[in-house]
DSSP file (Angstrom, degrees, kcal/mol; ACC not computed):
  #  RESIDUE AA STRUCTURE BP1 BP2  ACC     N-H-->O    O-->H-N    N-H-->O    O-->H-N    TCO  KAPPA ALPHA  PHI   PSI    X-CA   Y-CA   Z-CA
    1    1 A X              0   0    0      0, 0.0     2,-0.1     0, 0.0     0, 0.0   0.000 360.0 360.0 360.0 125.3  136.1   79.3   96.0
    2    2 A X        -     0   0    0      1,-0.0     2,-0.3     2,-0.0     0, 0.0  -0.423 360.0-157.9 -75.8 158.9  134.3   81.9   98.2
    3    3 A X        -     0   0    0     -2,-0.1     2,-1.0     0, 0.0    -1,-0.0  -0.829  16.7-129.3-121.0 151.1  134.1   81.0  101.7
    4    4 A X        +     0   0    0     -2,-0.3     3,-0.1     1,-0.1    45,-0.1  -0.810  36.2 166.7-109.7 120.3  131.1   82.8  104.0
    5    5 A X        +     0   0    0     -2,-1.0     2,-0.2     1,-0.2    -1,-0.1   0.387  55.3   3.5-119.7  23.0  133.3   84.1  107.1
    6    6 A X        -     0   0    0     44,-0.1     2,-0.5     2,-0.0    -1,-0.2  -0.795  50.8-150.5-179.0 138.9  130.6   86.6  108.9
    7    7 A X  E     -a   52   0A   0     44,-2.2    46,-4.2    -2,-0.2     2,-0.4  -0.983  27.4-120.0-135.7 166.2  127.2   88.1  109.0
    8    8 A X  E     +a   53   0A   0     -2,-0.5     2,-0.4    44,-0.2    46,-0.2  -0.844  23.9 177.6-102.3 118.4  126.1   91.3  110.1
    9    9 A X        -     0   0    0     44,-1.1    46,-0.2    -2,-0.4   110,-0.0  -0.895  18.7-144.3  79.3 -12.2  123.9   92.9  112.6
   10   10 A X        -     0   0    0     -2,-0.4    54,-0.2    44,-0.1     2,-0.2  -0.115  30.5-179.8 -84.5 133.1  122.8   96.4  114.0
   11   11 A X  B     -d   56   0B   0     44,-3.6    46,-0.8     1,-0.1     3,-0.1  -0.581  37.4-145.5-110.4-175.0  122.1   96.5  117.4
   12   12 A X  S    S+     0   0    0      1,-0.3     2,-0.2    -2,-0.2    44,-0.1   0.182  89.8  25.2-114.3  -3.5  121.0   99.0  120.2
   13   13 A X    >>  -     0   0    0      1,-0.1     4,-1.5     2,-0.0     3,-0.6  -0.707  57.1-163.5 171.6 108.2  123.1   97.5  123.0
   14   14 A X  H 3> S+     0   0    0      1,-0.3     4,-1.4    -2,-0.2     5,-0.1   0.763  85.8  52.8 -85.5 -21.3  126.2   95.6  123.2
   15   15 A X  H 3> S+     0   0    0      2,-0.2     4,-0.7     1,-0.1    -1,-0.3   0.739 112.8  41.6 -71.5 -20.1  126.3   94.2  126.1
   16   16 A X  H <4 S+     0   0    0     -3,-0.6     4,-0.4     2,-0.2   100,-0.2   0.613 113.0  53.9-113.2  -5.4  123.1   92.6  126.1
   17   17 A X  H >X S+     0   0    0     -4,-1.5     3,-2.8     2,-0.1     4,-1.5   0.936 110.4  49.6 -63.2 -70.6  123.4   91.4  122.5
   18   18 A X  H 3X S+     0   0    0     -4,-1.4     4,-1.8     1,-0.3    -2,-0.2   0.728 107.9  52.0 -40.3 -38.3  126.6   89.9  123.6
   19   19 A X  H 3X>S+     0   0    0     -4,-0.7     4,-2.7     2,-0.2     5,-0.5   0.742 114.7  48.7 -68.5 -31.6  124.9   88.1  126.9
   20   20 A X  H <>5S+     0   0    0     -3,-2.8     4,-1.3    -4,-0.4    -2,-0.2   0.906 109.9  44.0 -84.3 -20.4  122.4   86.7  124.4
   21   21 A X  H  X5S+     0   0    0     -4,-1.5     4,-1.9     3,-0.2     6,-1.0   0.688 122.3  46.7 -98.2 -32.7  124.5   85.4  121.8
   22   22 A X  H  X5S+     0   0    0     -4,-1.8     4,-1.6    -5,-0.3    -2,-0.2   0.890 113.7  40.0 -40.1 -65.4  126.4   84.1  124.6
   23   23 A X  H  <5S+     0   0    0     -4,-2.7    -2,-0.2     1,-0.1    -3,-0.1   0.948 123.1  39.7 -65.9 -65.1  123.9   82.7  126.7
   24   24 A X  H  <<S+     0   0    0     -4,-1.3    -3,-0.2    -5,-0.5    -1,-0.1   0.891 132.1  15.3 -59.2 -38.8  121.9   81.2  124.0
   25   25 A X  H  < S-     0   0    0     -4,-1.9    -3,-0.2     2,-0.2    -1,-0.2   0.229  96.7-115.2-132.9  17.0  124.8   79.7  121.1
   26   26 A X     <  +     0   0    0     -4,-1.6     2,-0.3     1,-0.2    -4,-0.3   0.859  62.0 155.7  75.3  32.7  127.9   79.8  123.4
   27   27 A X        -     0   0    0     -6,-1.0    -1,-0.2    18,-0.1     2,-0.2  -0.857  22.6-163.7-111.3 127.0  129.9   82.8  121.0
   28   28 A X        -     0   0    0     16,-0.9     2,-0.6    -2,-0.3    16,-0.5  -0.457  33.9 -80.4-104.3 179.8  132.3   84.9  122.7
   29   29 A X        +     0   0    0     14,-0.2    14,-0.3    -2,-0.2     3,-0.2  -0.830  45.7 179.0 -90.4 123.9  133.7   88.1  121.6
   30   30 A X        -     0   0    0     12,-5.0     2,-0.3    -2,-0.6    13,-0.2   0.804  68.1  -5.0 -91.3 -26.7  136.4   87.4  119.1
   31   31 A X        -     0   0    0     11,-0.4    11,-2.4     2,-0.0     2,-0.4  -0.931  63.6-161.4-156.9 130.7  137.7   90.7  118.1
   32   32 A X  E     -B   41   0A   0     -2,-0.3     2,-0.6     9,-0.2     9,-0.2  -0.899  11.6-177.2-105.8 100.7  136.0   94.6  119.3
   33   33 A X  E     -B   40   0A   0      7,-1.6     7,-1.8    -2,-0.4     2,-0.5  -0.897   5.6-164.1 -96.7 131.1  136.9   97.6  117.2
   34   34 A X        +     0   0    0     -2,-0.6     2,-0.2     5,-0.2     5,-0.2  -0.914  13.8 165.6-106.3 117.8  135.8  101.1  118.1
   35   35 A X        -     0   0    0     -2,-0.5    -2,-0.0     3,-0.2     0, 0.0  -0.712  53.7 -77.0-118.4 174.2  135.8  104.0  115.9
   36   36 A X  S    S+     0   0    0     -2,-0.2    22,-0.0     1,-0.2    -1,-0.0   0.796 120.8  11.1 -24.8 -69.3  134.1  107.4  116.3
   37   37 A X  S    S+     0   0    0     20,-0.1    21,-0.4    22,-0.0    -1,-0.2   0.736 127.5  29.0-114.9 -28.4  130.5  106.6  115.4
   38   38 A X        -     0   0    0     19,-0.3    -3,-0.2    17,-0.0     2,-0.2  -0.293  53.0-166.3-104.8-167.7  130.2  102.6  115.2
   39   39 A X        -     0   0    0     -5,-0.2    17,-2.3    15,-0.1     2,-0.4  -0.543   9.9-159.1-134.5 159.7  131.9   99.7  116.9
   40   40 A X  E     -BC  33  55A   0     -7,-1.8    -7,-1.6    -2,-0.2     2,-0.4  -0.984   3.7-160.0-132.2 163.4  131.5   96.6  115.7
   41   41 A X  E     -BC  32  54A   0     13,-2.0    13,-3.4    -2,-0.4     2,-0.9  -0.948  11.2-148.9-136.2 122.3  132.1   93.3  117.7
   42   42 A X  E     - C   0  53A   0    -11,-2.4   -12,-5.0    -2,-0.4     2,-0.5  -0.763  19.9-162.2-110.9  98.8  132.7   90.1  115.9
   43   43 A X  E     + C   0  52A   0      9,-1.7     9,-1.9    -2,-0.9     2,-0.3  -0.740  15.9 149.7 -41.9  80.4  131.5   87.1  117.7
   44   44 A X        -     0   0    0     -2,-0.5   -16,-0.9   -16,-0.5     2,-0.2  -0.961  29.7-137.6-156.1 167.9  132.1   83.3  117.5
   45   45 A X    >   -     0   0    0     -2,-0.3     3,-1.4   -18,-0.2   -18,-0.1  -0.553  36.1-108.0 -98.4 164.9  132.3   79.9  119.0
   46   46 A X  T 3  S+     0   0    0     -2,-0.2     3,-0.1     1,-0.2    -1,-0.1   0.451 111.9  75.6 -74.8  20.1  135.0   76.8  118.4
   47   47 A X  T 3  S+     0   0    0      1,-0.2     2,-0.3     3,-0.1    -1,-0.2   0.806 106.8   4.2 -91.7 -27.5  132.5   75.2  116.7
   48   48 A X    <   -     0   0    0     -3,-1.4    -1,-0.2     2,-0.2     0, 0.0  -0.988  50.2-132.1-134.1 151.9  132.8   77.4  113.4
   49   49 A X  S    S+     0   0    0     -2,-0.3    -3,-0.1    -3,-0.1    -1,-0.0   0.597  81.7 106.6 -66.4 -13.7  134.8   80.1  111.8
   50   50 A X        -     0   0    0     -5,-0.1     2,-0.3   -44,-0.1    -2,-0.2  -0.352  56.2-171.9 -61.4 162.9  131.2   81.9  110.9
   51   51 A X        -     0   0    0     -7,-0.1   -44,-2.2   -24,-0.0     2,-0.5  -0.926  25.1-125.5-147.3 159.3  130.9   84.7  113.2
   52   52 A X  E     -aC   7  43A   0     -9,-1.9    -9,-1.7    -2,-0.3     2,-0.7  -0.916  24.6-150.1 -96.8 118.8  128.1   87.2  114.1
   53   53 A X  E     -aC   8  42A   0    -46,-4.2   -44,-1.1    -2,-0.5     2,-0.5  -0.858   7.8-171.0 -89.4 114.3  129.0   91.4  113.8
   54   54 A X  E     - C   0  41A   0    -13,-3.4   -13,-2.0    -2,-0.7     2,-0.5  -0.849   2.5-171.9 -86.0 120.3  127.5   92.7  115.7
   55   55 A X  E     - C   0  40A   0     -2,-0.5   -44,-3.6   -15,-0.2     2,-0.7  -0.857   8.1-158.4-133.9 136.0  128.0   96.9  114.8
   56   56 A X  B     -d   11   0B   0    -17,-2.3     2,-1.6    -2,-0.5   -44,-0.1  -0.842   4.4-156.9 -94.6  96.8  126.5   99.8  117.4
   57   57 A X        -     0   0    0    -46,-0.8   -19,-0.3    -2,-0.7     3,-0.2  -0.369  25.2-118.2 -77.9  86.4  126.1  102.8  115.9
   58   58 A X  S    S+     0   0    0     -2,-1.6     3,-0.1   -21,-0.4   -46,-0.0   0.346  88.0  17.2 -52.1 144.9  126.2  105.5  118.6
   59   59 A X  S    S+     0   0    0      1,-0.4     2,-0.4     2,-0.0    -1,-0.2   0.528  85.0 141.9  79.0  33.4  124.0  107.6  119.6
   60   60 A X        +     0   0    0     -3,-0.2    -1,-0.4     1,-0.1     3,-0.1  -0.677  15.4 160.9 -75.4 120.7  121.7  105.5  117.9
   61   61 A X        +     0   0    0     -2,-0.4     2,-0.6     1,-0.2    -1,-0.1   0.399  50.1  78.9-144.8 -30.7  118.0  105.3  120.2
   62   62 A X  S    S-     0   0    0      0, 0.0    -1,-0.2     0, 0.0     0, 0.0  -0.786  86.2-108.5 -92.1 101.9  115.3  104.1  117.8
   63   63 A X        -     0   0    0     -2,-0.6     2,-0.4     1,-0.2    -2,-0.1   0.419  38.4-109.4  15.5 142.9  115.0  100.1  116.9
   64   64 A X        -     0   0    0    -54,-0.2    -1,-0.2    53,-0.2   -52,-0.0  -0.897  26.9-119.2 -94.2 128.4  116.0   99.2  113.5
   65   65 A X        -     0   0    0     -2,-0.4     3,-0.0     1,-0.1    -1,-0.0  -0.275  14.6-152.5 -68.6 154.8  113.3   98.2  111.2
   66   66 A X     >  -     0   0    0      1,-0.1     4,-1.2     4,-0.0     3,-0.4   0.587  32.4-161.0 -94.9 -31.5  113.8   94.6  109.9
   67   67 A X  T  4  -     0   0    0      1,-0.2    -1,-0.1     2,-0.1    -3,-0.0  -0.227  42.4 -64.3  52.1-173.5  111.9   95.2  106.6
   68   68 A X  T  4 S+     0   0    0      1,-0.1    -1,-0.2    -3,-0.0    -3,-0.0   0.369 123.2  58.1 -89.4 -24.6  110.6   92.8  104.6
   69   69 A X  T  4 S+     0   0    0     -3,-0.4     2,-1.9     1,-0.1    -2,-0.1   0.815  76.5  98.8 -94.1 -19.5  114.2   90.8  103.4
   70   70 A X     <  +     0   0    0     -4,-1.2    50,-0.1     1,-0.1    -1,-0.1  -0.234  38.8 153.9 -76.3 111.2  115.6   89.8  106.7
   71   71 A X        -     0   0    0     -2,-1.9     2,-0.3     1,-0.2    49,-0.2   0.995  43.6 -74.8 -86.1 -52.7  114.8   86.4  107.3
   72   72 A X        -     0   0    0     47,-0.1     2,-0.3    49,-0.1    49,-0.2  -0.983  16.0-126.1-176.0 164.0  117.3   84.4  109.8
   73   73 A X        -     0   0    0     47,-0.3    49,-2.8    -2,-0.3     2,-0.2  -0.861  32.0-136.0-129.3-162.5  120.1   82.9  110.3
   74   74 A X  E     -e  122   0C   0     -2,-0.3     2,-0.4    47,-0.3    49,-0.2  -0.816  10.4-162.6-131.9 145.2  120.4   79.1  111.8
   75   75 A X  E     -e  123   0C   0     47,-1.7    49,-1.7    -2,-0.2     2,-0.3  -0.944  19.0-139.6-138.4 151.0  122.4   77.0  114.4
   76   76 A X  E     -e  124   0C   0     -2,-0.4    50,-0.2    47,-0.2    49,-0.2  -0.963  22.6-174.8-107.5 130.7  122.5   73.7  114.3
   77   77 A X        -     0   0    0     47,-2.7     3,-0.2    -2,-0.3    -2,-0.0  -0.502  26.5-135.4 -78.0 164.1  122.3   71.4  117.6
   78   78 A X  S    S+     0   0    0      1,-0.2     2,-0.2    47,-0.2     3,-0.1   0.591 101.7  24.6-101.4 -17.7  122.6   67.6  118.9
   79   79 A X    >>  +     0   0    0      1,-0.2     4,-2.2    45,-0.1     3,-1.3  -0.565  62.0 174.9-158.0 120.4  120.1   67.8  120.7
   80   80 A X  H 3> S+     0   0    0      1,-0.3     4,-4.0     2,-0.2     3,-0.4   0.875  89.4  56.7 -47.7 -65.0  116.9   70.4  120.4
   81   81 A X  H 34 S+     0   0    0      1,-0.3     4,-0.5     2,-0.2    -1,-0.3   0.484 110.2  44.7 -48.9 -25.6  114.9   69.1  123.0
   82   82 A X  H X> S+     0   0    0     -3,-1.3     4,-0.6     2,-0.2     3,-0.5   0.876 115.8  49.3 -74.2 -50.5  117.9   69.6  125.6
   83   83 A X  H >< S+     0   0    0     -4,-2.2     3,-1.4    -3,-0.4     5,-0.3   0.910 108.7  53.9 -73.9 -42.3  118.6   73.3  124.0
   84   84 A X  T >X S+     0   0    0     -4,-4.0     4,-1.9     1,-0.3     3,-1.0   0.924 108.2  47.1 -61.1 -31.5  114.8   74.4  124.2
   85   85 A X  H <> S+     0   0    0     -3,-0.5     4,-0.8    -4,-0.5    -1,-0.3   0.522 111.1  48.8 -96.5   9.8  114.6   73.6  127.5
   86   86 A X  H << S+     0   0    0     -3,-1.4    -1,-0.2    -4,-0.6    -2,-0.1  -0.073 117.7  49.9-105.1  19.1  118.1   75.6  128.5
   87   87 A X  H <4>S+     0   0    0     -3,-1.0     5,-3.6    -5,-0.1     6,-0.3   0.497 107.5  50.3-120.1 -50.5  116.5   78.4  126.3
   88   88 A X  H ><5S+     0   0    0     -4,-1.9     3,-1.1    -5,-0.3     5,-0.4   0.917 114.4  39.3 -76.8 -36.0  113.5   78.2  128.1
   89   89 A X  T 3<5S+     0   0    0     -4,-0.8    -1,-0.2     1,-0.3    -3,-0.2   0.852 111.0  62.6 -82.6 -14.9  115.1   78.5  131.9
   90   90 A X  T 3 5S-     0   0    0      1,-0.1    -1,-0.3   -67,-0.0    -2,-0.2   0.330 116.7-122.9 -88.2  26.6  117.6   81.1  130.6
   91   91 A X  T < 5S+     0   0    0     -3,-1.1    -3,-0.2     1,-0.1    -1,-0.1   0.607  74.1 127.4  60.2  32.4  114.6   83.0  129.9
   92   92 A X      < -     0   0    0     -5,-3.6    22,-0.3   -68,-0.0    -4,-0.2   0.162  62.5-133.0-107.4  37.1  115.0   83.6  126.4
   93   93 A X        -     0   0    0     -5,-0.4    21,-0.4    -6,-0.3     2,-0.4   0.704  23.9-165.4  19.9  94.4  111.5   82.4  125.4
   94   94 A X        -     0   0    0    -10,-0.2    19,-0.2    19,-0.1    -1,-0.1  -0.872  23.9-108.0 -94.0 133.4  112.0   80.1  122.4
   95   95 A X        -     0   0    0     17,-1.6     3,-0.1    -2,-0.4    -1,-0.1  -0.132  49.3 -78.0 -55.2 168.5  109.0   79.2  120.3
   96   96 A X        -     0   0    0      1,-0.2    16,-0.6    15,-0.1     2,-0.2   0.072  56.4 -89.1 -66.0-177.9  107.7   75.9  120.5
   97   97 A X  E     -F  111   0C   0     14,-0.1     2,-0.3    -3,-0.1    14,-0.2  -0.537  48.4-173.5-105.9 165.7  109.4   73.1  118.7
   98   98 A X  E     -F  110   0C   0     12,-2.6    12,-1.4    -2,-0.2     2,-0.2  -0.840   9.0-162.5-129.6 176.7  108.3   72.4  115.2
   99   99 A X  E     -F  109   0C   0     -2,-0.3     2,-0.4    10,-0.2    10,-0.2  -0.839   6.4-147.7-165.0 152.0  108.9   69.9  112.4
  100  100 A X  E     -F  108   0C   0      8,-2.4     7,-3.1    -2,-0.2     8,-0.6  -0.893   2.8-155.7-130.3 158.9  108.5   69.4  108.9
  101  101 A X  E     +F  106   0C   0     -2,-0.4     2,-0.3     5,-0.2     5,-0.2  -0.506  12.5 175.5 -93.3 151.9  107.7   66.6  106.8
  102  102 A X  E >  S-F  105   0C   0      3,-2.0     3,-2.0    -2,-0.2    -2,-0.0  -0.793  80.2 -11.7-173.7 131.8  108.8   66.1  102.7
  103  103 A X  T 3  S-     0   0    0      1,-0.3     3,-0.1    -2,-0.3    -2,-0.0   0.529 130.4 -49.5  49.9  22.3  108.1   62.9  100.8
  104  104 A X  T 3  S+     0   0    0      1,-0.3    -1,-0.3     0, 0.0     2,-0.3   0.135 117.4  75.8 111.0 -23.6  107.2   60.6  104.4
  105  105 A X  E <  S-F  102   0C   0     -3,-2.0    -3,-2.0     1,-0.1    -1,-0.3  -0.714  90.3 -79.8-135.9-171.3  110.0   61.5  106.4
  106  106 A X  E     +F  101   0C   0     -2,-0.3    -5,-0.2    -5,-0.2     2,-0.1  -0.440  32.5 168.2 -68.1 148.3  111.7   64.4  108.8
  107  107 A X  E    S+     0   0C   0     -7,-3.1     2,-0.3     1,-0.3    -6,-0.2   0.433  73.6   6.5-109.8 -85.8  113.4   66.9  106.6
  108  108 A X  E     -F  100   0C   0     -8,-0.6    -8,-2.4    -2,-0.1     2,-0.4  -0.900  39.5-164.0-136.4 140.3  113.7   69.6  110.5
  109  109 A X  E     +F   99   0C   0     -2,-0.3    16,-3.6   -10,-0.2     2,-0.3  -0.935  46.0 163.4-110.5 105.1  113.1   69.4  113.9
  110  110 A X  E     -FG  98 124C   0    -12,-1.4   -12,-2.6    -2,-0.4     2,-0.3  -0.721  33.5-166.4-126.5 166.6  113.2   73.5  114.9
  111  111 A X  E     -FG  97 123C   0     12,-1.6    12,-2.4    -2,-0.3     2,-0.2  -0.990  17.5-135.3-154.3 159.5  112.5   76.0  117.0
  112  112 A X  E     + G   0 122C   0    -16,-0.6   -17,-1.6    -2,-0.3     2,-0.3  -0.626  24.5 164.0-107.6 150.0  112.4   80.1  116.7
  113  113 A X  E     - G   0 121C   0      8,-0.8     8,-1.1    -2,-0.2     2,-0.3  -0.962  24.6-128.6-162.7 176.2  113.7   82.8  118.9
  114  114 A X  E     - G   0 120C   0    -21,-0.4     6,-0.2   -22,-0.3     7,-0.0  -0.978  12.6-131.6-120.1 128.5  114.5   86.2  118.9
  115  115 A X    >   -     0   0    0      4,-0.8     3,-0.8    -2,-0.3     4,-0.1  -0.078  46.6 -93.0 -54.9 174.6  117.7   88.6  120.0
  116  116 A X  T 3  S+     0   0    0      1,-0.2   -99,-0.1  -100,-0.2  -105,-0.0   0.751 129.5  52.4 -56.3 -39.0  117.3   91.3  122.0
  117  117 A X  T 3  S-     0   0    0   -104,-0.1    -1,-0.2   -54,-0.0   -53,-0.2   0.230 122.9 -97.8-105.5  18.9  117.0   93.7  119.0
  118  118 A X  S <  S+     0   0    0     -3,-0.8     2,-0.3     1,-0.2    -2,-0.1   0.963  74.3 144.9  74.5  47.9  113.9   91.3  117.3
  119  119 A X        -     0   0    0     -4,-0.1    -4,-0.8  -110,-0.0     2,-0.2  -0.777  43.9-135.0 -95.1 156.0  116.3   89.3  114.8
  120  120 A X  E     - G   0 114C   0     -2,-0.3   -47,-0.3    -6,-0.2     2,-0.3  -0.724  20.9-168.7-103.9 165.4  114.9   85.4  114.4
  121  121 A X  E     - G   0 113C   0     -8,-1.1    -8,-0.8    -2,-0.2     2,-0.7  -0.879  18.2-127.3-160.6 131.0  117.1   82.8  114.5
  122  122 A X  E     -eG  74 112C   0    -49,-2.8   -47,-1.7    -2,-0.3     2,-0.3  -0.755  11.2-161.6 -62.9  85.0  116.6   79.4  113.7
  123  123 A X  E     -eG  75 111C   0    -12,-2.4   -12,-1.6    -2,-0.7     2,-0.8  -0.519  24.0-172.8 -75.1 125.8  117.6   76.6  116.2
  124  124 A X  E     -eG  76 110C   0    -49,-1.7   -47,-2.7    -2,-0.3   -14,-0.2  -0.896  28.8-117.9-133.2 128.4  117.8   73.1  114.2
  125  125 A X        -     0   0    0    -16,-3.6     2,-0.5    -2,-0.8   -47,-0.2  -0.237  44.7-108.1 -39.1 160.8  118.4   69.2  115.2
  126  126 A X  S    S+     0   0    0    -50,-0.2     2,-0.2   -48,-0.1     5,-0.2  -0.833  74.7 144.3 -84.2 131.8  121.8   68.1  113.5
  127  127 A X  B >   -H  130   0D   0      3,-4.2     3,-2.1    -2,-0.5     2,-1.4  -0.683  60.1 -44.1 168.2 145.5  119.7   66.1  111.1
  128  128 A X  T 3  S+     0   0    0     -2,-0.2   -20,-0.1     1,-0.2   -21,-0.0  -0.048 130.6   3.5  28.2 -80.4  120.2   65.4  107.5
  129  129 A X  T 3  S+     0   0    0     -2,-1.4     2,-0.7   -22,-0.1    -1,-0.2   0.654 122.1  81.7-103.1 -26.7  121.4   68.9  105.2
  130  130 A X  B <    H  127   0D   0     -3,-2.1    -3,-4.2     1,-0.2    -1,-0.1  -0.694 360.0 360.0 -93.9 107.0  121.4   70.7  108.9
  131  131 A X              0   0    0     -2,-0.7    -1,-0.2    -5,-0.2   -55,-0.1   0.206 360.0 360.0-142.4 360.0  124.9   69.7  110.3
């Protein structure tokens, strides 16, 4: 059975990807390798084995387009309403909270943000299929 144990990344700046990924989902750096033209730095908390790579290519200066296929990735919380507002003083402007409905009751209680380098990410309640 495959198992999913990372996704990837390009940033513009590792230190202040790493302060965001920090500050906002509590992910440290688990492992940094540096070669000639990249690094990458693989990211995570003791809450999962997922991790974030984050990989610099050097000498790298223009933003990387997102296209049209990236969508997100997700964390799941216990409690949203606490995390937006420890989003909001750490100054990483999270969107407002949302929620959707299916067949009368909550399916997700969310909220949106952005990295440094314009990725979304999905903030979620622990609730039902989001645990």
């Amino acid at each position: 059975m495959a198992k999913a144990i990372h996704m990837m990344i390009r940033v513009l700046d590792l230190d202040r990807s790493i302060a965001f990924y920090r500050t906002a989902f509590g992910l440290d750096v688990a492992d940094r390798f540096d070669f000639d033209t990249f690094t990458l730095v693989y990211l995570r908390n003791p809450e999962a084995d997922f991790e974030v790579e984050l990989t610099l290519n050097k000498g790298r200066t223009e933003p990387y387009s997102h296209g049209e296929g990236y969508g997100h990735i997700a964390f799941a919380v216990d409690d949203l309403d606490a995390e937006h507002r420890r989003f909001t003083a750490a100054g990483l402007n999270p969107n407002p909270i949302k929620e959707f409905h299916r067949d009368g009751g909550l399916m997700a209680r969310f909220f949106f943000v952005q990295d440094p380098d314009g990725y979304k990410i999905e903030v979620l309640q622990r609730h039902g299929r989001y645990r």
